[in-house]
Kinemage of the C-alpha trace (Angstrom):
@kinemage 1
@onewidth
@group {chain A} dominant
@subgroup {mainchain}
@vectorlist {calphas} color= white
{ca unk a 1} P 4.725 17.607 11.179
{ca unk a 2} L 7.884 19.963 11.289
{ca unk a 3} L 10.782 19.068 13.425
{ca unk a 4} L 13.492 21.472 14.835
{ca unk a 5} L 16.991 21.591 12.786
{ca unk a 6} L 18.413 20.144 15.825
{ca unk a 7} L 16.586 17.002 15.339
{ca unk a 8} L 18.065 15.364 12.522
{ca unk a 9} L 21.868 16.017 13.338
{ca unk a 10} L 21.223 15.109 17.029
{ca unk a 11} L 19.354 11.863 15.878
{ca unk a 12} L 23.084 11.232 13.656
{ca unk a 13} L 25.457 12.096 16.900
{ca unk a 14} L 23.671 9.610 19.125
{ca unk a 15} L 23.505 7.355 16.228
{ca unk a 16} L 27.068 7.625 15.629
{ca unk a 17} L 28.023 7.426 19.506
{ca unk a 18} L 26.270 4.217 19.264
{ca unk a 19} L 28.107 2.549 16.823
{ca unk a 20} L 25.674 1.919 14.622
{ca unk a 21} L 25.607 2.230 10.674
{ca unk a 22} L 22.212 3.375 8.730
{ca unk a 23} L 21.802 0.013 7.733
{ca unk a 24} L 21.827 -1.858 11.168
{ca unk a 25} L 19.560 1.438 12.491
{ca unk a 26} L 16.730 0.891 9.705
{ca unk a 27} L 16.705 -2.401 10.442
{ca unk a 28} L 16.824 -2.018 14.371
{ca unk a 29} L 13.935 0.383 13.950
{ca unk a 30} L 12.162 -1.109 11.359
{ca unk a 31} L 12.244 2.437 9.058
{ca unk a 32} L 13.133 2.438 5.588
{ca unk a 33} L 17.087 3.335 5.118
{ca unk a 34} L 16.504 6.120 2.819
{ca unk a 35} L 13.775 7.869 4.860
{ca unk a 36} L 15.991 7.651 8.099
{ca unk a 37} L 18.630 9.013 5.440
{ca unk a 38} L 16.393 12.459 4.688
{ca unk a 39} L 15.278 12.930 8.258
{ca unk a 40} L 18.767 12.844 9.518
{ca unk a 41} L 20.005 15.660 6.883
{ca unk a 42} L 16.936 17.467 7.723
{ca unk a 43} L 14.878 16.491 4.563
{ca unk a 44} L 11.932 15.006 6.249
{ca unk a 45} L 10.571 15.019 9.047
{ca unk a 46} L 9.972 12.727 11.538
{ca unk a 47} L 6.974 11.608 13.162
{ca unk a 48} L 6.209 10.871 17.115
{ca unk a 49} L 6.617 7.505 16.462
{ca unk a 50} L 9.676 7.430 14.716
{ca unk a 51} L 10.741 10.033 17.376
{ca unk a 52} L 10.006 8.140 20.620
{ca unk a 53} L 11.582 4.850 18.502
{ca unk a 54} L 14.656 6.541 18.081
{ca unk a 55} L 14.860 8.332 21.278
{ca unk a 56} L 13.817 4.707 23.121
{ca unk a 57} L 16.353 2.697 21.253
{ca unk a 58} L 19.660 5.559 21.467
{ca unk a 59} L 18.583 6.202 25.194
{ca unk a 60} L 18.032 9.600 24.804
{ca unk a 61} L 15.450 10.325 27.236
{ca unk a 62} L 12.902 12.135 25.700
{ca unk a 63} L 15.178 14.611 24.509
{ca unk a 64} L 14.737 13.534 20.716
{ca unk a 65} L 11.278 13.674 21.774
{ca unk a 66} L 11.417 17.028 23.023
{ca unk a 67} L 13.321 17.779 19.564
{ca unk a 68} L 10.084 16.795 18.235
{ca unk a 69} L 6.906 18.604 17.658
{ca unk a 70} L 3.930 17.224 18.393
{ca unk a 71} L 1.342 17.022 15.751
{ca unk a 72} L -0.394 13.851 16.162
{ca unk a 73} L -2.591 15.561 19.398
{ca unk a 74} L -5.580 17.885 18.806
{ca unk a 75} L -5.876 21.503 19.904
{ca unk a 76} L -4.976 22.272 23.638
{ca unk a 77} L -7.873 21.494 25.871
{ca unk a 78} L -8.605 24.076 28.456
{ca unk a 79} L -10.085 25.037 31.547
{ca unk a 80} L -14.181 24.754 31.077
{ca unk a 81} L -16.635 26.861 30.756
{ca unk a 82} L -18.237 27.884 33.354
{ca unk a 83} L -21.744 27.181 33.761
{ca unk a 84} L -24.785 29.744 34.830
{ca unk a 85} L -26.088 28.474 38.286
{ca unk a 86} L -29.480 27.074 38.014
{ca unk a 87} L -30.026 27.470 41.587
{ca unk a 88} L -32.926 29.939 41.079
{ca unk a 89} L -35.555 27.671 39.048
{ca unk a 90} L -37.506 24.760 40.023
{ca unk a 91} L -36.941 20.861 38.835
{ca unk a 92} L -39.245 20.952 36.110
{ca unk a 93} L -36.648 23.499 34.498
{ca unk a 94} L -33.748 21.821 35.741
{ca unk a 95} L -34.746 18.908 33.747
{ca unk a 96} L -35.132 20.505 30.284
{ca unk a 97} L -32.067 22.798 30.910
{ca unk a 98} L -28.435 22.239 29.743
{ca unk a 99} L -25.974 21.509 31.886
{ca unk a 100} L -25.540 23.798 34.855
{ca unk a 101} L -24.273 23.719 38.360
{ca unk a 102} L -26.313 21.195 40.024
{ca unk a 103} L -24.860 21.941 43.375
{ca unk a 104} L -26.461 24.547 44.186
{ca unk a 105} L -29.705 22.978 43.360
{ca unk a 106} L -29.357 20.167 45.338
{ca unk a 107} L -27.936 22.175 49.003
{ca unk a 108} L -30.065 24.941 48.722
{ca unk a 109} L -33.225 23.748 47.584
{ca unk a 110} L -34.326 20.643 49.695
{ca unk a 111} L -38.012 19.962 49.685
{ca unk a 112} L -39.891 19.004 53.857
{ca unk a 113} L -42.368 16.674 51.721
{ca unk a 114} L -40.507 12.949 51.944
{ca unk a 115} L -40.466 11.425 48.949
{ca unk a 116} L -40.119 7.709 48.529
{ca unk a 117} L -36.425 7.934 47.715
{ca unk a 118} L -35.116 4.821 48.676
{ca unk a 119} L -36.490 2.949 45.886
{ca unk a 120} L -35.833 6.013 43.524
{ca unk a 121} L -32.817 5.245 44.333
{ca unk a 122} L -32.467 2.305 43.918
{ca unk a 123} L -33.805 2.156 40.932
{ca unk a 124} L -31.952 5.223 39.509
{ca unk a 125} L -28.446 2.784 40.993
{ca unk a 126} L -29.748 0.104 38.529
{ca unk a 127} L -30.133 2.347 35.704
{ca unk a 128} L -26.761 3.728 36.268
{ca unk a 129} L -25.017 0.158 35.897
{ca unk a 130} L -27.659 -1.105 33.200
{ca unk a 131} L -26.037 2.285 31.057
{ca unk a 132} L -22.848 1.668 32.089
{ca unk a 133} L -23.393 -2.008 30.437
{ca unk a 134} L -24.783 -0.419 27.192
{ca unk a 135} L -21.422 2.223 27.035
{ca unk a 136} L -19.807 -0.799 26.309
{ca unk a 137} L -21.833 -1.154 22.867
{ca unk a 138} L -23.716 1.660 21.971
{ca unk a 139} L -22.558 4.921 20.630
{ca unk a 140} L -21.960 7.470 23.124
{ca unk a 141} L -23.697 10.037 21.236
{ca unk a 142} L -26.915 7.643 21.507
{ca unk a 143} L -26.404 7.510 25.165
{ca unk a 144} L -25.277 10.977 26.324
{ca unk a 145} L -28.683 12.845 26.224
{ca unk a 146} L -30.272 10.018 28.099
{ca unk a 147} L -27.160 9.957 30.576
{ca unk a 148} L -27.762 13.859 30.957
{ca unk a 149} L -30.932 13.658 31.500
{ca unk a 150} L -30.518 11.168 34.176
{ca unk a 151} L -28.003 12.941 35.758
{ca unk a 152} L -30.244 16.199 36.296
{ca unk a 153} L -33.070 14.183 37.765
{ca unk a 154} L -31.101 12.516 40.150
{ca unk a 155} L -29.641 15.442 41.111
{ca unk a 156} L -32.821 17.387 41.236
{ca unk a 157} L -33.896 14.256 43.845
{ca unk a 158} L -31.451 15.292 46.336
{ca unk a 159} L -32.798 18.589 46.234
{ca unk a 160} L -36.320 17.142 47.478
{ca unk a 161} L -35.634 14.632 49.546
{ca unk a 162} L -34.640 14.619 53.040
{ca unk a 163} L -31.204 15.137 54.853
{ca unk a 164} L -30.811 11.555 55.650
{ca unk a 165} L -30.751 10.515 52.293
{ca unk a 166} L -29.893 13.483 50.447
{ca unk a 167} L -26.299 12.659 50.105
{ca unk a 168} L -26.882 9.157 49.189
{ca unk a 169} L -29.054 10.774 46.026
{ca unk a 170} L -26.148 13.524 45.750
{ca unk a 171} L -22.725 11.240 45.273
{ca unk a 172} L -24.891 8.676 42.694
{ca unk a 173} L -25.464 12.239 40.791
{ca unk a 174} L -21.804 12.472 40.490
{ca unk a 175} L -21.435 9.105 39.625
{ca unk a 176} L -23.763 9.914 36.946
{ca unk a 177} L -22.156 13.186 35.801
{ca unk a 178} L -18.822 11.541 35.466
{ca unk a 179} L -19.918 8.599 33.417
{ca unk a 180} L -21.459 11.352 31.189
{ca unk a 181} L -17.919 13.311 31.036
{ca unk a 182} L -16.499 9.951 29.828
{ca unk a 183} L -19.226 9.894 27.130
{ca unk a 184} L -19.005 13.192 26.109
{ca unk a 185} L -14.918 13.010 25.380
{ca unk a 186} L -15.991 9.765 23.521
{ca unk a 187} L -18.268 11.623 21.426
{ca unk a 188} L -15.372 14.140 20.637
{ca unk a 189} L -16.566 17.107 22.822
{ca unk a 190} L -13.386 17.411 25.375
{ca unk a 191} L -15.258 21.019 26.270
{ca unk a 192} L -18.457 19.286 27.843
{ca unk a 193} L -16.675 16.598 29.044
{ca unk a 194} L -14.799 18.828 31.599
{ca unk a 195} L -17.677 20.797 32.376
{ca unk a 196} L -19.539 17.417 33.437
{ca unk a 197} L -16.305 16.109 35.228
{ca unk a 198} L -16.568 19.609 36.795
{ca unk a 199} L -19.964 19.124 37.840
{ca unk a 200} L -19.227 15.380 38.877
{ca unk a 201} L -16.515 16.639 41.313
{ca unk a 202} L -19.004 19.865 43.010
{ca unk a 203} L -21.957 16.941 43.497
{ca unk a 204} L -19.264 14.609 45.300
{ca unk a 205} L -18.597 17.692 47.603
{ca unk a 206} L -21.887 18.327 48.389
{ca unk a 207} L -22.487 14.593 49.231
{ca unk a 208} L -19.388 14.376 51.560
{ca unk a 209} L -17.374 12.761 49.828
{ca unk a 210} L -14.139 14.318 48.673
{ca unk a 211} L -12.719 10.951 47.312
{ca unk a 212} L -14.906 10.689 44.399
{ca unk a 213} L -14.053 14.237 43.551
{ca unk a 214} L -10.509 13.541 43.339
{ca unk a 215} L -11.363 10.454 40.971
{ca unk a 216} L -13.384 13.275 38.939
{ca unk a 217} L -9.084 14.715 38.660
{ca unk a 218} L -8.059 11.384 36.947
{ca unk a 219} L -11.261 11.869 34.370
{ca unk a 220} L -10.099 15.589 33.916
{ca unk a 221} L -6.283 13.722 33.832
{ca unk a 222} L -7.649 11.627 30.543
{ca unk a 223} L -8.827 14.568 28.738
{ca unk a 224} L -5.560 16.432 28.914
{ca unk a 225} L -3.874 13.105 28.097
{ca unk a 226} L -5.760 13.005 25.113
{ca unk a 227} L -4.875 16.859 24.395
{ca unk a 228} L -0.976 15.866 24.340
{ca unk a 229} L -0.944 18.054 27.600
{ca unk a 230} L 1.819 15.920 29.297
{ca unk a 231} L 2.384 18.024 32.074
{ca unk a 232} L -0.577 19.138 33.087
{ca unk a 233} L -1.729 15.348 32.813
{ca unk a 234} L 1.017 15.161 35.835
{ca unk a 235} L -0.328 17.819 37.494
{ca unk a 236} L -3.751 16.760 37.694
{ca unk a 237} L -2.655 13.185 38.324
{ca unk a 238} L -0.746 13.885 41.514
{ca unk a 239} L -3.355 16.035 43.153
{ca unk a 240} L -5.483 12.953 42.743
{ca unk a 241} L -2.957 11.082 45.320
{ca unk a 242} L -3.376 12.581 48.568
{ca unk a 243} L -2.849 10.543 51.354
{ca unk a 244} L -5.778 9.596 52.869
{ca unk a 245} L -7.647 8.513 49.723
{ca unk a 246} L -8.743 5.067 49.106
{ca unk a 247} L -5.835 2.998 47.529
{ca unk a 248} L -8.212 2.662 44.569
{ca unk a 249} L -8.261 6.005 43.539
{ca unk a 250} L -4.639 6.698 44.310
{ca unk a 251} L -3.408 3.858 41.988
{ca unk a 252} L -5.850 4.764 39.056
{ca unk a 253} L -4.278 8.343 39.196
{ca unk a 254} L -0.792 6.453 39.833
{ca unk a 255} L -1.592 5.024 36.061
{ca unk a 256} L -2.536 8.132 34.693
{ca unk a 257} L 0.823 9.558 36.061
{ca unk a 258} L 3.120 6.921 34.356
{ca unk a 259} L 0.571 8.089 30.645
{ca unk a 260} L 1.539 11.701 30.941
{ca unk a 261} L 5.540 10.629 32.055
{ca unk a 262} L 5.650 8.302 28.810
{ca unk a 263} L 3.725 11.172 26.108
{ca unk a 264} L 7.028 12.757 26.907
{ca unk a 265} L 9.681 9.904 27.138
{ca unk a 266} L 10.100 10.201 30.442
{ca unk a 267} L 10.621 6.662 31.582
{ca unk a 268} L 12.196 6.446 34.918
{ca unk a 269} L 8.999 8.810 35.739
{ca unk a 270} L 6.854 6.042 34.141
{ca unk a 271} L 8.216 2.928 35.335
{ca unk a 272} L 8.282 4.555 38.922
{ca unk a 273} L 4.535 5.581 38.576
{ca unk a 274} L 3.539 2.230 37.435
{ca unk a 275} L 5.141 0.830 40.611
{ca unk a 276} L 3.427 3.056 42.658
{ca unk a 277} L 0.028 1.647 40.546
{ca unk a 278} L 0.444 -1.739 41.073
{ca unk a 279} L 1.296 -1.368 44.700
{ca unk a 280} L -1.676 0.543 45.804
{ca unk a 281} L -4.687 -1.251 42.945
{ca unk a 282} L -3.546 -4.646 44.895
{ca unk a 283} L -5.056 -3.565 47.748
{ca unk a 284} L -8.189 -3.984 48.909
{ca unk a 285} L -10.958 -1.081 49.512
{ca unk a 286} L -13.095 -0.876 52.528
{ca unk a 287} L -15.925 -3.217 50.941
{ca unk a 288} L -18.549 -1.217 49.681
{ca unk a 289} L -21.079 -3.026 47.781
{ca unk a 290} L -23.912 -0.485 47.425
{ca unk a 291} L -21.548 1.609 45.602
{ca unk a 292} L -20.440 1.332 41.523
{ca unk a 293} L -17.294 0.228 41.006
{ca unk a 294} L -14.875 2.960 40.281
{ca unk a 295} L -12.724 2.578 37.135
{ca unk a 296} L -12.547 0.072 34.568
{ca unk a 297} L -14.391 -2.913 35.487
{ca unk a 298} L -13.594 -4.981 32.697
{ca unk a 299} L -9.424 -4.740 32.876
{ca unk a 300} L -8.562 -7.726 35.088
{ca unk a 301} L -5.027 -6.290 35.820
{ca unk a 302} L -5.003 -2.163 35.042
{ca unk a 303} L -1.841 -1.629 36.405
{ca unk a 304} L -0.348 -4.084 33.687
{ca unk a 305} L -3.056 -2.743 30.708
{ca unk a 306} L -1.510 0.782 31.274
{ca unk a 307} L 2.219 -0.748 31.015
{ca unk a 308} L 1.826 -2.233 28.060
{ca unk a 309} L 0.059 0.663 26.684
{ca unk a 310} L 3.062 2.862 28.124
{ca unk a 311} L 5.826 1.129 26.889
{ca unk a 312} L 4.773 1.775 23.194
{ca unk a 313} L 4.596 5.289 23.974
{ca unk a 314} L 8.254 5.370 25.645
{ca unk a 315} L 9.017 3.691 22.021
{ca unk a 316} L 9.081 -0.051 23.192
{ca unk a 317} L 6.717 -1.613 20.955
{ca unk a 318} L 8.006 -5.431 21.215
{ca unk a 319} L 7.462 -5.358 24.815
{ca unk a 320} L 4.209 -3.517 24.645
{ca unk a 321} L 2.897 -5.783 22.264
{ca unk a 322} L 3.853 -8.758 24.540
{ca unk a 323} L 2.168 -7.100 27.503
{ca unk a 324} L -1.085 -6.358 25.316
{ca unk a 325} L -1.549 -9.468 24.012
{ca unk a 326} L -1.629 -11.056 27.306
{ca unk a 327} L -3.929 -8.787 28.851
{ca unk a 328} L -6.248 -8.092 25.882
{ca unk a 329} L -6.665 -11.834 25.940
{ca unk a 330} L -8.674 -11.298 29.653
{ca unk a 331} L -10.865 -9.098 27.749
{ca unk a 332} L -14.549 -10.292 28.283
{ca unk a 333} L -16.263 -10.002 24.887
{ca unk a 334} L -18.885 -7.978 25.660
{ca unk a 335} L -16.538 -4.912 26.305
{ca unk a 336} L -16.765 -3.776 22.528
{ca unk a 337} L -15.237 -0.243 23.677
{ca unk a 338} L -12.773 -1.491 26.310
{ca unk a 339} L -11.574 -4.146 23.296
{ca unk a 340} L -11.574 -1.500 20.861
{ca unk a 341} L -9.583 0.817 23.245
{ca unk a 342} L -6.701 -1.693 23.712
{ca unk a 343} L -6.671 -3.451 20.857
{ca unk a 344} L -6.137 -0.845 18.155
{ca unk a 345} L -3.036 0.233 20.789
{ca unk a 346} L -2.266 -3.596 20.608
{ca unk a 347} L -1.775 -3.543 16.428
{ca unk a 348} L -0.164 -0.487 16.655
{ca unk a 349} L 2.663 -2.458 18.749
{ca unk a 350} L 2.611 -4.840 16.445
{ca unk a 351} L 2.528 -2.939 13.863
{ca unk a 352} L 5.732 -0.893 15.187
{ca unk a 353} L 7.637 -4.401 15.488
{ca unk a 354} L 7.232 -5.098 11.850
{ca unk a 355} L 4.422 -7.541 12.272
{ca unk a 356} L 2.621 -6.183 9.736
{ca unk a 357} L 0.195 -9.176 8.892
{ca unk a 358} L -0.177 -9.862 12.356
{ca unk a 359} L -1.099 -6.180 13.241
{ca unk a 360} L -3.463 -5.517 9.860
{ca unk a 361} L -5.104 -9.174 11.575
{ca unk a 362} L -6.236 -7.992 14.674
{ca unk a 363} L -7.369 -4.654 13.361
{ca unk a 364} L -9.328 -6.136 10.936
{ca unk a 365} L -11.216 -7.741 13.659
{ca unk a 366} L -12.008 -4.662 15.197
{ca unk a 367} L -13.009 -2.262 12.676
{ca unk a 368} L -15.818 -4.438 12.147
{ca unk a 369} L -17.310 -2.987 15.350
{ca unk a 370} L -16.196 0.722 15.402
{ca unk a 371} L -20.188 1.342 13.797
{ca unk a 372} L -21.378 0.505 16.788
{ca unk a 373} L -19.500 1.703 19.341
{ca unk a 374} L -17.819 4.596 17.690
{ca unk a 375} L -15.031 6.787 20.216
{ca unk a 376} L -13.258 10.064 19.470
{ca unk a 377} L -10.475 8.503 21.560
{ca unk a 378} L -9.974 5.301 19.854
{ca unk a 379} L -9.757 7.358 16.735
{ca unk a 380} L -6.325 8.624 17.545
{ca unk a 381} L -5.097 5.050 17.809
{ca unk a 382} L -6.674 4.437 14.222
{ca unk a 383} L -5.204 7.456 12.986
{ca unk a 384} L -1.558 6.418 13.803
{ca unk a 385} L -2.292 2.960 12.786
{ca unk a 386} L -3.239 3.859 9.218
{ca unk a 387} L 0.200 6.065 9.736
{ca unk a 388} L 2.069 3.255 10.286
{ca unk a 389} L 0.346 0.651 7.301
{ca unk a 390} L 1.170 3.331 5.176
{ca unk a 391} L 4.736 2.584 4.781
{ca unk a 392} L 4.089 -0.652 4.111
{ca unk a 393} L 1.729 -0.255 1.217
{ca unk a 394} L 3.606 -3.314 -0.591
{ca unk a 395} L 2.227 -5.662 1.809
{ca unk a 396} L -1.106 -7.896 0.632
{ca unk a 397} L -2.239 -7.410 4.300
{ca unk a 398} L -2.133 -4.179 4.202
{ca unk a 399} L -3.822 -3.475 0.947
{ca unk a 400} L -6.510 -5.609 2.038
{ca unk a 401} L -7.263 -3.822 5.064
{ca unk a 402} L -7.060 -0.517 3.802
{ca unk a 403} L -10.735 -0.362 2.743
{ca unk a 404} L -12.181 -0.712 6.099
{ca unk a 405} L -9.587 1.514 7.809
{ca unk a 406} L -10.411 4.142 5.068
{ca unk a 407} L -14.266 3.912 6.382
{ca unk a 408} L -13.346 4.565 9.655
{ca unk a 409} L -10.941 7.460 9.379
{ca unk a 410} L -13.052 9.128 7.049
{ca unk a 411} L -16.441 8.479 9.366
{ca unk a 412} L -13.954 9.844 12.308
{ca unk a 413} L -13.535 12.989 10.282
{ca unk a 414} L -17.246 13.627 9.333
């Protein structure tokens, strides 16, 4: 990673206004003396943790940050795609085809014969939550062709069944096609997951439901985050928060608000987001029980998940860690990925503190099950991790870990 020239003699000035010597800075920060030394005289540069640390701790607000180029994100992601319409061949097609716009399928091409589609789906609504189950411990590349599959067939249902249940058969589809955007970006294909979360928001339409295709935004929202695109992370977050929309939805986006606000340092932003999350995720839906549970079903609290995770990006690791440890403790054990997700941003808090052992500890438990459910996402987490360890390469913890995290970054890269 480069920085600007500005970087290291602004990171001195505030340094200086502060009243603090190199010494009492290093230790504050937990950053060797002599590195902080080079990146202040423009000698090295520093990373994005170091950078939101700094800017965190000197109350620079994001401006060090901003000082700072990014190069811990992947290439930009942008718009998808788009797909050829399918609406022109028959369901037999659809079914072997690759993904294409379903919509059309499914509003102009309803079938008079009446199928027996209440049971369909029903059992296509079981299938959905048995897969959602197995997302939790299977590889995503496993599960995606059998998710797309599924996805097509339902949606080819609506397009021969009748009226009254069509948009019952239509808004399951995008259930389906969303969950399959969430497994494609797992499987490291940001491209196809769009396009699906694309497709996941036109099905919602067609069923009458705009709601769900604003949740589709706060899917779209996590693949930008994932980019480094802070602002258009905003962007998509707020469109997600209409008035009108169930509280549900609008505090999930809420939470993917304060994400993009703290990629950037931008913690009033943040903080004021997270307010808004918590608010609106304590109230209670209209109940729905027919209907899959939007979001996260395995995060007791999500507003307080997506703090902790925030504050280490704002450069607050002691009081992220506190906040993860709590809440990864609620973690069911079953939820391999959702463990995995948190937990690797858990050690990296520790890590960050200088709780090296204790960091290199809970990692250790979890690489042990990043074979089985392996996540493009998780890997960026891993990545910074082994970042982080790396300066301490002194430490017995450490050096004992570093064969397993070695396996993983290197199977992330193949």
């Amino acid at each position: 990673m480069n920085t600007s020239r500005r970087f290291g003699p602004e990171l001195r000035r505030l340094r200086l206004d502060a009243r603090l010597s190199l010494t009492e800075f290093s230790v504050a920060l937990n950053y060797d003396k002599g590195h902080l030394s080079k990146v202040e005289r423009g000698e090295r540069s520093a990373s994005p943790e170091l950078a939101r640390r700094c800017d965190a701790f000197l109350g620079a607000n994001g401006e060090l940050q901003r000082l700072a180029v990014r190069a811990d994100t992947g290439s930009a992601v942008g718009e998808p795609t788009t797909s050829p319409s399918l609406s022109s061949v028959g369901r037999r097609t659809l079914l072997a085809a690759g993904t294409g716009s379903l919509v059309d399928l499914g509003v102009r091409h309803s079938s008079e014969a009446s199928l027996a589609t209440d049971p369909l789906l029903h059992s296509f609504r079981a299938q959905f939550d048995q897969l959602r189950k197995l997302g939790q411990s299977t590889a995503p590349k496993v599960l995606l062709p059998l998710l797309e599959t599924q996805t097509r067939m339902v949606a080819g249902l609506a397009a021969e069944t009748q009226s009254a249940t069509r948009a019952r058969a239509l808004l399951l589809a995008s259930r389906f096609a969303v969950f399959t955007g969430w497994m494609a970006q797992e499987s490291g294909d940001s491209r196809k997951a769009l396009i699906w979360t694309g497709e996941a928001a036109e099905l919602a339409r067609a069923g009458g439901d705009s709601s769900l295709g604003s949740y589709a935004l706060v899917r779209r929202a996590l693949v930008t985050l994932y980019g480094g695109d802070a602002s258009g992370t905003v962007a998509l977050a707020r469109r997600a928060q209409k008035d009108g929309l169930p509280p549900r939805i609008r505090g999930l986006a809420a939470q993917r608000e304060a994400q993009g606000h703290a990629l950037v340092g931008n913690e009033s932003g943040c903080l004021g987001s997270l307010d808004k999350a918590r608010d609106l995720l304590s109230r209670k839906d209209a109940p729905n029980r027919t209907e899959p549970v939007i979001g996260t079903t395995h995060v007791t609290d999500p507003a307080a998940m997506t703090t902790g995770w925030c504050l280490y990006d704002l450069g607050r690791p002691r009081a992220a860690a506190e906040v993860l440890d709590r809440e990864c403790r609620r973690l069911p054990p079953q939820a391999l990925r959702t463990r995995a997700r948190y937990g690797f941003r858990r050690a990296l808090a520790h890590a960050a503190s200088g709780e090296i052992e204790h960091a290199c500890s809970i990692a250790g438990e979890l690489l042990g099950m990043m074979s089985a459910v392996p996540s493009a996402t998780v890997d960026s987490d891993i990545r910074r991790l082994a970042r982080e360890l790396s300066r301490f390469r002194g430490s017995r913890a450490v050096c004992d870990l570093q064969p397993a995290l070695a396996r993983v970054t290197a199977r992330a890269h193949d």
